[in-house]
C-alpha positions as CSV (number, residue, x, y, z in Angstrom):
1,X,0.0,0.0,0.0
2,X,2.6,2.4,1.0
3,X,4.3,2.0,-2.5
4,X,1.5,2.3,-4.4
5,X,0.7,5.7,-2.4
6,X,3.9,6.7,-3.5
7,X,3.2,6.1,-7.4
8,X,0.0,8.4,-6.9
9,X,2.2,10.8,-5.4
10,X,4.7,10.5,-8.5
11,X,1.6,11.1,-10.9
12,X,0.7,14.1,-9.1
13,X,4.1,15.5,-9.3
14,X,4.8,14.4,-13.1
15,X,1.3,16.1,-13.3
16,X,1.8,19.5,-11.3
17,X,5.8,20.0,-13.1
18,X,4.4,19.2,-16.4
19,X,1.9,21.7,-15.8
20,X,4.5,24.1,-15.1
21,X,6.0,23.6,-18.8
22,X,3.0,25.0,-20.3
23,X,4.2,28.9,-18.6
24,X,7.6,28.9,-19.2
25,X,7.4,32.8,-18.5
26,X,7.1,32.4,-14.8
27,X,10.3,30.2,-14.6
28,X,12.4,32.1,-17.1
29,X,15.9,33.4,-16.1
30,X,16.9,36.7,-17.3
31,X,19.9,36.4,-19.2
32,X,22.8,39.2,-17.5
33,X,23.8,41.4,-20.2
34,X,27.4,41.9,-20.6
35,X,28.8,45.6,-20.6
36,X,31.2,46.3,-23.2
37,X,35.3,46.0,-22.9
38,X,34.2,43.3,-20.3
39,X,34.4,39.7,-20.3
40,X,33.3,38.4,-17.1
41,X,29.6,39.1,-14.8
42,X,29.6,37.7,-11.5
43,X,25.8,37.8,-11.2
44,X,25.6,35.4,-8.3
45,X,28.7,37.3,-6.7
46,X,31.0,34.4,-6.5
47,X,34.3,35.6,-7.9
48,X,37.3,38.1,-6.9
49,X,38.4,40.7,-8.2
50,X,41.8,39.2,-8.5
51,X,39.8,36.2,-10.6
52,X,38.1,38.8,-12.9
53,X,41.5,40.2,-13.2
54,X,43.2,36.9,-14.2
55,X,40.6,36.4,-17.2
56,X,41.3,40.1,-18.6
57,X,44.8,39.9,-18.8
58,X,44.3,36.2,-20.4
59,X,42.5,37.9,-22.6
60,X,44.8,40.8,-23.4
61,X,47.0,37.6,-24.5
62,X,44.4,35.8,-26.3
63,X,42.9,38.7,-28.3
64,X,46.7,40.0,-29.2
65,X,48.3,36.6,-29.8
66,X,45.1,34.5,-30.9
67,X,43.1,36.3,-33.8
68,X,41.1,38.3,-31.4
69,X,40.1,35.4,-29.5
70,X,38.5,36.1,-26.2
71,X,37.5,33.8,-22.7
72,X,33.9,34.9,-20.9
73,X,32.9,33.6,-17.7
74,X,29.5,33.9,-16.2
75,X,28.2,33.3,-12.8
76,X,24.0,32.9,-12.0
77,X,22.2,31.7,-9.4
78,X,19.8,30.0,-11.5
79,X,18.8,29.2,-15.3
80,X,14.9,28.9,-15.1
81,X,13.7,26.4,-17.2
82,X,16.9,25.8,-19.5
83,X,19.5,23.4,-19.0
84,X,22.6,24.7,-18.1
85,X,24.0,24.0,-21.7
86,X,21.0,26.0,-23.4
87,X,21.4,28.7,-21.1
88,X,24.9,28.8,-22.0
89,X,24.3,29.1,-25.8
90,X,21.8,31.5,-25.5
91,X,24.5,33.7,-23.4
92,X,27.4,33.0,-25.6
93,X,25.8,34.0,-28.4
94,X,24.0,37.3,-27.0
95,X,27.1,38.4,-26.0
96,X,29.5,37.6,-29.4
97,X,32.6,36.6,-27.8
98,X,36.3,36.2,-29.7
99,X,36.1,37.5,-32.9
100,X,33.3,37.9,-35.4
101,X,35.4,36.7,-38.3
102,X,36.9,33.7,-36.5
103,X,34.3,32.7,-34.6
104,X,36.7,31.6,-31.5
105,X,35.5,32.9,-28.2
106,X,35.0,30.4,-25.1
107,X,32.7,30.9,-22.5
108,X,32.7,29.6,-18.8
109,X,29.6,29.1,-17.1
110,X,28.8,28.6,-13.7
111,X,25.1,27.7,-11.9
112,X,24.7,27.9,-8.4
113,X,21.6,26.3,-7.8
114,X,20.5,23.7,-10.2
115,X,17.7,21.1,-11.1
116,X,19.9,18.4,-11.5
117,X,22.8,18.9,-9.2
118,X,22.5,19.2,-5.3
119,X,25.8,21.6,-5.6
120,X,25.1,23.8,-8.7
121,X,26.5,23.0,-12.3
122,X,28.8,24.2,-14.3
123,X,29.2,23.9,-18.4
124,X,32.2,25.3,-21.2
125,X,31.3,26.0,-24.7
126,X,32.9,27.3,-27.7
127,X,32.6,29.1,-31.1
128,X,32.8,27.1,-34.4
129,X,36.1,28.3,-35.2
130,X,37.1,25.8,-32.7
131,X,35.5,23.2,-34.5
132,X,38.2,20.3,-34.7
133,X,40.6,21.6,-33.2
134,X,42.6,20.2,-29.9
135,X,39.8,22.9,-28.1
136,X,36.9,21.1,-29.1
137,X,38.2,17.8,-28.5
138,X,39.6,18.5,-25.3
139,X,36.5,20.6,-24.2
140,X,34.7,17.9,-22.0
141,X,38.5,17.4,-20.1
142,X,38.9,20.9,-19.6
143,X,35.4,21.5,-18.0
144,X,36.4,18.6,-15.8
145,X,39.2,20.2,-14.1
146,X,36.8,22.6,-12.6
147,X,34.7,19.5,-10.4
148,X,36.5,19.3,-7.5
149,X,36.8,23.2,-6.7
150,X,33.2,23.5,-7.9
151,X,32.4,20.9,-5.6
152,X,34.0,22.4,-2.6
153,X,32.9,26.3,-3.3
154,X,36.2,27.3,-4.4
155,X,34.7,29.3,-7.1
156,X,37.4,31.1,-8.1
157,X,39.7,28.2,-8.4
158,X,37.6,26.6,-10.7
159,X,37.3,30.0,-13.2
160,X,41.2,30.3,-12.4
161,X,41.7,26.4,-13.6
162,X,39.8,26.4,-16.6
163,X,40.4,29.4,-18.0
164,X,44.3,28.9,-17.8
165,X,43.6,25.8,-19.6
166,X,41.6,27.1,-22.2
167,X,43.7,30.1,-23.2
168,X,47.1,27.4,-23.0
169,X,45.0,25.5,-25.6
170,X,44.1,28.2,-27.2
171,X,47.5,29.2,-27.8
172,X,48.7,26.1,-28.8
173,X,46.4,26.0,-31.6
174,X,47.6,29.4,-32.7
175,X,51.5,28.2,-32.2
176,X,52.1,30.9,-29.6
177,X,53.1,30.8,-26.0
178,X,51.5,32.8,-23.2
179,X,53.2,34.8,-20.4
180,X,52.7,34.8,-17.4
181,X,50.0,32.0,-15.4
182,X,49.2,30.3,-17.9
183,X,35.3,40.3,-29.4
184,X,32.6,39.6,-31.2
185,X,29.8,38.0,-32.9
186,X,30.5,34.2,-32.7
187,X,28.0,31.9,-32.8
188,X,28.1,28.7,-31.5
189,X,26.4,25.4,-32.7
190,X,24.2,23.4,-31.9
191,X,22.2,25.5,-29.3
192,X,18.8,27.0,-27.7
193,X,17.8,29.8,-29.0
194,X,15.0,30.6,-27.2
195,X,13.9,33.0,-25.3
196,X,10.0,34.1,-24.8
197,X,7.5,34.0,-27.2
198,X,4.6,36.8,-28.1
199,X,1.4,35.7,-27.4
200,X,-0.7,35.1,-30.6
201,X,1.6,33.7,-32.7
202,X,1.6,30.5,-35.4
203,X,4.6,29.5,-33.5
204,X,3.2,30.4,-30.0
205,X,0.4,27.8,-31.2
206,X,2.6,25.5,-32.5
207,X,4.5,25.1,-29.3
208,X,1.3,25.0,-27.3
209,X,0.7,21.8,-29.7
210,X,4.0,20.4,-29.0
211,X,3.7,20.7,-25.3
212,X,0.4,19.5,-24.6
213,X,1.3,16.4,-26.5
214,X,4.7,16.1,-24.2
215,X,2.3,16.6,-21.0
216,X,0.0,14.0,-22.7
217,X,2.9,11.4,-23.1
218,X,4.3,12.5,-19.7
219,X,0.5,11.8,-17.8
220,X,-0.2,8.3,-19.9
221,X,3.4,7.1,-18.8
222,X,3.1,8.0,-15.3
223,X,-0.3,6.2,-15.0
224,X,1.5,3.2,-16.7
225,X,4.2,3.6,-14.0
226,X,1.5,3.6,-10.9
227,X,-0.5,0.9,-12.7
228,X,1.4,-1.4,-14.2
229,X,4.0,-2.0,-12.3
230,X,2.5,-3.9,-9.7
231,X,1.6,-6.0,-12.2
232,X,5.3,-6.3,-13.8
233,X,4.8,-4.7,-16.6
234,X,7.6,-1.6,-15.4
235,X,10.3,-3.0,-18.4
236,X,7.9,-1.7,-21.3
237,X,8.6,1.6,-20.2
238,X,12.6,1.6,-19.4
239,X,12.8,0.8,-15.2
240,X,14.7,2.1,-12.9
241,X,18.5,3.2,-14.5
242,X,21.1,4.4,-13.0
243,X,22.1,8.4,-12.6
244,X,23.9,9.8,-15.0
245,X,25.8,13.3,-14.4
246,X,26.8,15.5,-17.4
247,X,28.7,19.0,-17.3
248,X,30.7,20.3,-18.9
249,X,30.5,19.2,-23.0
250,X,29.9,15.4,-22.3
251,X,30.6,16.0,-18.5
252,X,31.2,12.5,-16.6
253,X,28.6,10.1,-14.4
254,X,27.9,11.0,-10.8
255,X,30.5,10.2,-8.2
256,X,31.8,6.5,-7.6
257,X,29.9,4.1,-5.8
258,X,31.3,1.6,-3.2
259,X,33.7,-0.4,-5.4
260,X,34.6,2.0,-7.9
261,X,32.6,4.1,-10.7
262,X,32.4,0.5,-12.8
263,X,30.7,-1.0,-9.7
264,X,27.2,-0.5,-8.9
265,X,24.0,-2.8,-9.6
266,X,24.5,-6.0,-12.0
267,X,21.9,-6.4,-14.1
268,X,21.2,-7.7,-17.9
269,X,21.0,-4.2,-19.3
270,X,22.6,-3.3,-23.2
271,X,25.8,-1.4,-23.0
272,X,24.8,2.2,-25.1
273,X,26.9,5.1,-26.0
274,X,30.4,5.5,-27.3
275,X,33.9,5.6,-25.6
276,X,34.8,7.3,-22.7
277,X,36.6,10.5,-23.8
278,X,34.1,12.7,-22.0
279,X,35.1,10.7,-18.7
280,X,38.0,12.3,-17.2
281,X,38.2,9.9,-14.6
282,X,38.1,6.7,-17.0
283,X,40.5,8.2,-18.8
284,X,42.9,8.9,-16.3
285,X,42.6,4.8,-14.8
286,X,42.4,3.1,-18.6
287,X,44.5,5.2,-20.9
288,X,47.8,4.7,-19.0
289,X,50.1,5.2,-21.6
290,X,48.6,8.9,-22.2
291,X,48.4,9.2,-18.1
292,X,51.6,8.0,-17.2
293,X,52.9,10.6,-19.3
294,X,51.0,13.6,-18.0
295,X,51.2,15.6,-15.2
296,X,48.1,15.7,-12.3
297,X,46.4,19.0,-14.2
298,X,47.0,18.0,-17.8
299,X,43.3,17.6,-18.6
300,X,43.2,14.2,-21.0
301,X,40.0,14.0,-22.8
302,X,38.1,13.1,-25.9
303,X,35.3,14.5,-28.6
304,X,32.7,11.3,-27.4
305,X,30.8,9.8,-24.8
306,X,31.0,9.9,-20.6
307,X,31.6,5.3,-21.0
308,X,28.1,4.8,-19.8
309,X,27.6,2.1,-22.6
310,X,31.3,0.7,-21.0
311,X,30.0,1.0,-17.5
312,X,26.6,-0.7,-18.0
313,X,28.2,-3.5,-19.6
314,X,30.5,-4.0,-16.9
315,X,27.9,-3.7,-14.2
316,X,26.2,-6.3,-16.1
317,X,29.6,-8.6,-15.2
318,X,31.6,-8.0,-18.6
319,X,35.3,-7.6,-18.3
320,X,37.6,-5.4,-19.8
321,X,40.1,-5.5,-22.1
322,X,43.6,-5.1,-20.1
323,X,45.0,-1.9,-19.9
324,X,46.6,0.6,-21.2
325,X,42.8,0.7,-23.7
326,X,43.7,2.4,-26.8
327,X,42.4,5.8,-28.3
328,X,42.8,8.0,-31.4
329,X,45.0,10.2,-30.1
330,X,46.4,11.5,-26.7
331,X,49.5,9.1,-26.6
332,X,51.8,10.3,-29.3
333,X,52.8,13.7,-31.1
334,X,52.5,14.6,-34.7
335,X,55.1,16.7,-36.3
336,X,52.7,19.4,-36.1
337,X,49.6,20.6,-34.7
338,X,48.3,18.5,-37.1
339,X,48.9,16.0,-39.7
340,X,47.4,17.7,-42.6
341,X,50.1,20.7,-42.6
342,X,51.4,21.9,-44.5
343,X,52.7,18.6,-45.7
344,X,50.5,15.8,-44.0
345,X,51.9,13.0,-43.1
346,X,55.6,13.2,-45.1
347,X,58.5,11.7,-43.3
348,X,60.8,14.4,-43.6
349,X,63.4,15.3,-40.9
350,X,61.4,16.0,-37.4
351,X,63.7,17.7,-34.7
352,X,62.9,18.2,-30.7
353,X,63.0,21.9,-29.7
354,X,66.5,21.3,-28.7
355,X,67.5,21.0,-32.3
356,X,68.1,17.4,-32.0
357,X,66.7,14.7,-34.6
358,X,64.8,11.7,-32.6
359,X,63.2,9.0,-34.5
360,X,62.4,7.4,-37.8
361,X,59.6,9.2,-39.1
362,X,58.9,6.7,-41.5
363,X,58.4,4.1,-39.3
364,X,55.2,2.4,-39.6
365,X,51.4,4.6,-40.1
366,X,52.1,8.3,-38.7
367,X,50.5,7.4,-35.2
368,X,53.6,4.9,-34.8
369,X,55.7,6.7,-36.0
370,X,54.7,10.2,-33.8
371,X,54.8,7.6,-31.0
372,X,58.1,8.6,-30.2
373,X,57.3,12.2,-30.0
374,X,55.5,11.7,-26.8
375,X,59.3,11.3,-24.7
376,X,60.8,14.0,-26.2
377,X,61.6,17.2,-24.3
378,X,58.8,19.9,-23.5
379,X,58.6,22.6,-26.6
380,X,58.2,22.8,-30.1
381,X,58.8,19.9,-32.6
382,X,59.7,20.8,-36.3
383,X,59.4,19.2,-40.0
384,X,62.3,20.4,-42.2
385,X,61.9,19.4,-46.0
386,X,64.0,20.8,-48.9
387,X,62.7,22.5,-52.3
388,X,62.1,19.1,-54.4
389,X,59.4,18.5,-51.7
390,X,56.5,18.0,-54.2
391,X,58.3,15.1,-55.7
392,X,59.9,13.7,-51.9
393,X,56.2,13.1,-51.5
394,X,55.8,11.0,-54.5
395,X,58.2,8.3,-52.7
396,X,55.7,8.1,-49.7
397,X,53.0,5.2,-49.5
398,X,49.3,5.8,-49.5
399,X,48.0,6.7,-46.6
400,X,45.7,8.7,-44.2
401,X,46.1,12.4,-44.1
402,X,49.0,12.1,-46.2
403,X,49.0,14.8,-49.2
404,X,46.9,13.7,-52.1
405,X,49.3,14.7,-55.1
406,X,47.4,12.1,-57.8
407,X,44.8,14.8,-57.6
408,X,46.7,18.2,-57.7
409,X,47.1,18.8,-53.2
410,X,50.5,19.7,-54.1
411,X,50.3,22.3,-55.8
412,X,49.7,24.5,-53.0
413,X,53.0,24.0,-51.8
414,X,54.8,26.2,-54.4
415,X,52.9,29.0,-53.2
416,X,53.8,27.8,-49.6
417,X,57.3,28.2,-50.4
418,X,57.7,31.2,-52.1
419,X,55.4,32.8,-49.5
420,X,58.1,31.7,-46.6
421,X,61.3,32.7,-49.0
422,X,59.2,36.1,-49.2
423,X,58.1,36.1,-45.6
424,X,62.2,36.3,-44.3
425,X,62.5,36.4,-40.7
426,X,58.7,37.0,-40.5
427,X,57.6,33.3,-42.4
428,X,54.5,32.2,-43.6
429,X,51.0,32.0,-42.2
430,X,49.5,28.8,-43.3
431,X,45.8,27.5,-42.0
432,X,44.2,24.3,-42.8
433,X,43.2,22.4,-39.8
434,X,45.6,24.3,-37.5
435,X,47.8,27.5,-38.3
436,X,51.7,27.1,-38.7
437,X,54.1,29.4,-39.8
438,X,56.2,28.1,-42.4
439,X,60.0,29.2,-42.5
440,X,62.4,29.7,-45.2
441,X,66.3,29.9,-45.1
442,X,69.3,29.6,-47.5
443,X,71.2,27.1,-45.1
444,X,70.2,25.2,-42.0
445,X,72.3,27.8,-40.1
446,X,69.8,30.5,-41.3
447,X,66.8,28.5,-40.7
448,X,67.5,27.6,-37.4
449,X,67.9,31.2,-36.6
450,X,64.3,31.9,-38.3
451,X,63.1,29.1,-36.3
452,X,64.1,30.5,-33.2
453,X,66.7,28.5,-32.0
454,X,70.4,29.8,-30.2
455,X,73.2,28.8,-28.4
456,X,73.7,24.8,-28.3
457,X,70.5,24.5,-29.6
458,X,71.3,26.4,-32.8
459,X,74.6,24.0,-33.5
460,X,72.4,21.2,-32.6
461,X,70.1,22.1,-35.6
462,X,72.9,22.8,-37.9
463,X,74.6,19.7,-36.8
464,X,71.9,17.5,-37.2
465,X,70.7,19.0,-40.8
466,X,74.5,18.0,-41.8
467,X,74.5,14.8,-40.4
468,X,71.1,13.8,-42.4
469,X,72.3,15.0,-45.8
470,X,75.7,12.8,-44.9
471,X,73.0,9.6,-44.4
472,X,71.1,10.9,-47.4
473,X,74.2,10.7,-49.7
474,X,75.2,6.9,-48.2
475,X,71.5,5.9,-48.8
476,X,71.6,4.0,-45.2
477,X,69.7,5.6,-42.0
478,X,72.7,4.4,-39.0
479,X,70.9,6.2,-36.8
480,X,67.1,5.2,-36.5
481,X,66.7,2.7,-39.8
482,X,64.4,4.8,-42.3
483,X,64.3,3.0,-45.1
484,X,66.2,4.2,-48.0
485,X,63.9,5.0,-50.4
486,X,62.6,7.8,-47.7
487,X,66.1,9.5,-47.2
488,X,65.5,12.8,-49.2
489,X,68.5,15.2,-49.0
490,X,68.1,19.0,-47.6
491,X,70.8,20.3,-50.2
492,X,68.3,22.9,-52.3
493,X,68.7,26.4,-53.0
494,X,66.4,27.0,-49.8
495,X,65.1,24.5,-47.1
496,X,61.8,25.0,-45.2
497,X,60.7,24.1,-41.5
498,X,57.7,24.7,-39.2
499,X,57.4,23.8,-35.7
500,X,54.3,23.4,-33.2
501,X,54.1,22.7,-29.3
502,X,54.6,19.1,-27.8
503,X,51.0,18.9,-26.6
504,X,49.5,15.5,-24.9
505,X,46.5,13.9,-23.5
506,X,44.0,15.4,-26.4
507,X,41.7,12.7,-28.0
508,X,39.2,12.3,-31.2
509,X,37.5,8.9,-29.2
510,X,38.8,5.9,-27.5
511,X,39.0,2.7,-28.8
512,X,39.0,0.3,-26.5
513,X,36.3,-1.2,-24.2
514,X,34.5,-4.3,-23.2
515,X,36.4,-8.2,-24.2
516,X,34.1,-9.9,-26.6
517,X,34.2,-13.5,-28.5
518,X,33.9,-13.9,-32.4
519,X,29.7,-13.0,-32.2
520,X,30.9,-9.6,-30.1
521,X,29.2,-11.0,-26.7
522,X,30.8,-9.6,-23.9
523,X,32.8,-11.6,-22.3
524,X,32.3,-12.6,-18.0
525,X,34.7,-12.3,-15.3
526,X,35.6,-16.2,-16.5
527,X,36.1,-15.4,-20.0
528,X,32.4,-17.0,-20.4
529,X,29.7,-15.1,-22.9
530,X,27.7,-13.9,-20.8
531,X,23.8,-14.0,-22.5
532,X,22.5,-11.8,-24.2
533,X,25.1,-9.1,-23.6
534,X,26.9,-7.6,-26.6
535,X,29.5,-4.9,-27.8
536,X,30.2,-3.2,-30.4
537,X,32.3,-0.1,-32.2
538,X,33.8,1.9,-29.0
539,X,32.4,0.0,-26.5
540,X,33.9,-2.8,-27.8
541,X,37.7,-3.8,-27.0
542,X,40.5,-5.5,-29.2
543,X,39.7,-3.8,-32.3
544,X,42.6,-2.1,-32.7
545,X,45.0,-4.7,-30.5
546,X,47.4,-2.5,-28.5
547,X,47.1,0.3,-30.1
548,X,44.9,2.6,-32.6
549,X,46.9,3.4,-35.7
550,X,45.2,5.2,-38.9
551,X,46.7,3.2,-42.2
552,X,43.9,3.3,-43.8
553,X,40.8,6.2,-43.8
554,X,37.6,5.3,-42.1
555,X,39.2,1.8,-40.9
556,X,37.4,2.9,-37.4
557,X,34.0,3.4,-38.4
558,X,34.2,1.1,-40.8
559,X,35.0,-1.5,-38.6
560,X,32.5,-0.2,-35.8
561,X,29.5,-0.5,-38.9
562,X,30.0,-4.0,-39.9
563,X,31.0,-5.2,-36.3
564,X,27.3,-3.4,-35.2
565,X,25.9,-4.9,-38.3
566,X,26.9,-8.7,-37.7
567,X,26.1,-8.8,-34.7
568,X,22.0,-7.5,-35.7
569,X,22.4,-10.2,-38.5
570,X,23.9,-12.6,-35.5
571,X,21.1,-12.0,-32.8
572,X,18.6,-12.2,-35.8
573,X,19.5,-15.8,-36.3
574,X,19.3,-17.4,-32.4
């Protein structure tokens, strides 16, 4: 009796809130406006002055350094009937933050009091000029760092925290370093638009529709909740799951249970989702080989999912694959900020900031080959390739993000070039999916220079630009084994270089997940399949053995679409 009393007090409740939906107006927040030559408003009077400080002269940086771009942080009690992420949008793009032709302002939210959270919320969006770039795959990570100040009040710590690890992003997309700690019109997508509507309206009637039938749906499922259940019938309509918390962009689950945030309730329930890139703290226990290598505030992170699909199917008894669980990304360092410039994935010379040579770049795919980048010194690695470039490339294999020279890619290179030999000390500006600037000198001592480098690092360049042409000429790598045919000479009228900053712990997805046999069933804590229980794409482990590499374009979701289509075709048949 005393549970069925308590569905009839659900239905009233569903019934009274959903009521509420139908006058949004009395619930609405008003957005804060924001004054201009400002970038932050502490509405719900959380932050110091020294914090509001911090973010301007971040900015200062940013907008100098970084095409205009800008940080804003906001503070409100509450957001009314919008989630924290719409709210967000609509303030982001009210206020037109970074700059109106690049599109690359970040804004910082914080909630105090929210629906969802006992302890506020907090969320971190972005403009689309940040669209695939290291920002908007690291975006979730970088939110993350802010949880456990948020969590104990320390406000300002939390604004101080992510915003240093924005603009230090920021900056390493642009190729620039900040001093120090470490607008307008951008719009960002998708997002709320809202705001109230008039009365009398098509589209006021429209919505009236929409959220009567929503009210409708929410009445008819409660009933079926108070009714049915006693009756069993509680499955048709989902059951009881497990909470899920989300902040930031694809913010994590809520805090560990006994046991560890895998434990919880077993039960037979279908893994969903994707990886666990949006799960800071999954990402920190399974990716060791991108952990081990950062240090405790590097924020490691990914584009996809918070690994509830993973989680479910472990509370449901699967068993991992061992770790370190692979990803695109995070463990290794491409010869730039990324592979498609200027020269994609060419195996040219690479040297460590220290002027120093330290690998075979044409060792395997790219991602095996930028493994080794991961242990070289902190600062800026560098591809150096000679003037006969667009035919070096010709003696490169196939392969992902390399430069696509049977259908005319190339060609941009001669403008490239000439634009660094006319650029001098200043170089080149070159943008594709980051910007580099692209150097041009008449020797290696000159280039160096250009590059920035002095002292023993200077000699070290000049040294090591000698020594390669020597192992050119004898058409044998005795230092690192790159195969012959790869050994292209820097001996032209003028050599090239450009150079971006060591940078770890930044995703696309992961790759690795739940064990599985042959029909993709997850596999039990005694290697048994456990029934009915199966895995597939990024929930699924092995797919990649040890680790991710990109040989061929698409191999990824490729493999993810036919693994989730045998597996239909397999359940089909029992």
């Amino acid at each position: 009796m005393k549970n069925f009393a308590k569905r009839i007090s659900a239905l009233v409740l569903a019934v009274v809130v959903s009521a509420a939906v139908l006058c949004p107006a009395a619930f609405a927040a008003q957005l804060p406006s924001l004054p201009k030559g400002e970038c932050v408003v502490d509405d719900a009077g959380v932050l110091s002055s020294s914090t509001v400080q911090t973010i301007t002269e971040l900015n200062a940086q940013l907008e100098s350094s970084c095409s205009g771009a800008q940080i804003g942080v906001l503070t409100v009690e509450y957001t009314g009937n919008d989630s924290t992420e719409d709210y967000a949008t609509q303030a982001f793009n009210a206020w037109g933050i970074g700059s109106s032709s690049k599109n690359n302002g970040v804004l910082i939210l914080l909630v105090m009091e929210s629906a969802q959270y006992a302890d506020g919320d907090y969320y971190l969006t972005y403009g689309d000029g940040f669209r695939n770039t290291t920002l908007a795959k690291q975006s979730s990570a970088i939110a993350q760092t802010m949880e456990d100040q948020f969590a104990a009040k320390d406000y300002d710590g939390a604004v101080t925290t992510c915003a240093r690890n924005v603009a230090n992003t920021i900056a390493d997309i642009y190729g620039v370093s900040l001093s120090g700690s470490t607008g307008n019109g951008s719009t960002v997508q998708p997002g709320y638009q809202g705001g109230q509507s008039s009365g009398g309206s098509t589209l006021t009637d429209i919505l009236t529709l929409v959220v009567g039938a929503v009210l409708l749906i929410v009445i008819i499922r409660s009933m079926a909740y108070v009714f049915a259940s006693p009756c069993g019938w509680l499955w048709c309509f989902g059951g009881p799951r497990p909470p899920y918390r989300r902040r930031g962009r694809r913010g994590p689950p809520p805090p560990p249970p006994p046991g560890g945030y895998y434990g919880g309730p077993r039960g037979p329930r279908p893994p969903r989702g994707g990886g666990f890139g949006g799960n800071a703290e999954m990402c920190r226990d399974l990716l060791i080989e991108i952990s081990d290598y950062c240090s405790d505030d590097t924020a490691i992170g990914g584009m996809d999912d918070d690994g509830s699909g993973i989680q479910l199917g472990y509370w449901a008894g699967g068993r991992l694959e061992s770790r370190p669980l692979s990803s695109m990304g995070g463990n290794y360092v491409y010869h730039c900020n990324s592979p498609g410039d200027p020269i994609g994935t060419t195996a040219a010379l690479w040297v460590n900031c220290h002027g120093k040579r330290y690998c075979n770049e044409g060792f395997g795919d790219i991602v095996l080959a930028a493994m080794a980048g991961a242990k070289e010194p902190q600062g800026k690695i560098f591809t150096v390739f000679n003037d006969t470039i667009r035919t070096d490339l010709t003696y490169q294999a196939p392969g992902h993000m390399a430069v696509d020279y049977a259908n005319g890619e190339d060609e941009k290179l001669d403008d490239i070039m000439q634009g660094a030999i006319d650029g001098g000390d200043a170089g080149y500006e070159v943008t594709g999916m980051s910007t580099v600037t692209v150097y041009a000198g008449e020797d290696a001592q000159q280039l160096g220079q250009r590059l920035g480098f002095t002292g023993t690092d200077l000699e070290n360049f000049v040294a090591t630009v000698a020594r390669y042409n020597e192992l050119c000429e004898k058409g044998v790598d005795e230092d690192f084994a790159k195969e012959p045919v790869l050994l292209r000479p820097l001996n032209g009228k003028h050599i090239f270089a450009y150079g971006a900053e060591k940078s770890m712990g930044s995703m696309l997805v992961t790759t690795g997940g739940l064990l599985t046999d042959d029909n993709s069933q997850v596999l039990g804590e005694d290697f048994e399949p456990i029934k009915g229980l199966f895995a597939a794409g990024n929930n699924c482990g092995g797919r990649f053995g040890f680790q991710y590499s990109t040989s061929i374009p698409g191999e990824s979701l490729g493999l993810a679409n036919t693994q989730g289509m045998m597996v239909g075709q397999y359940v089909a048949a029992l």
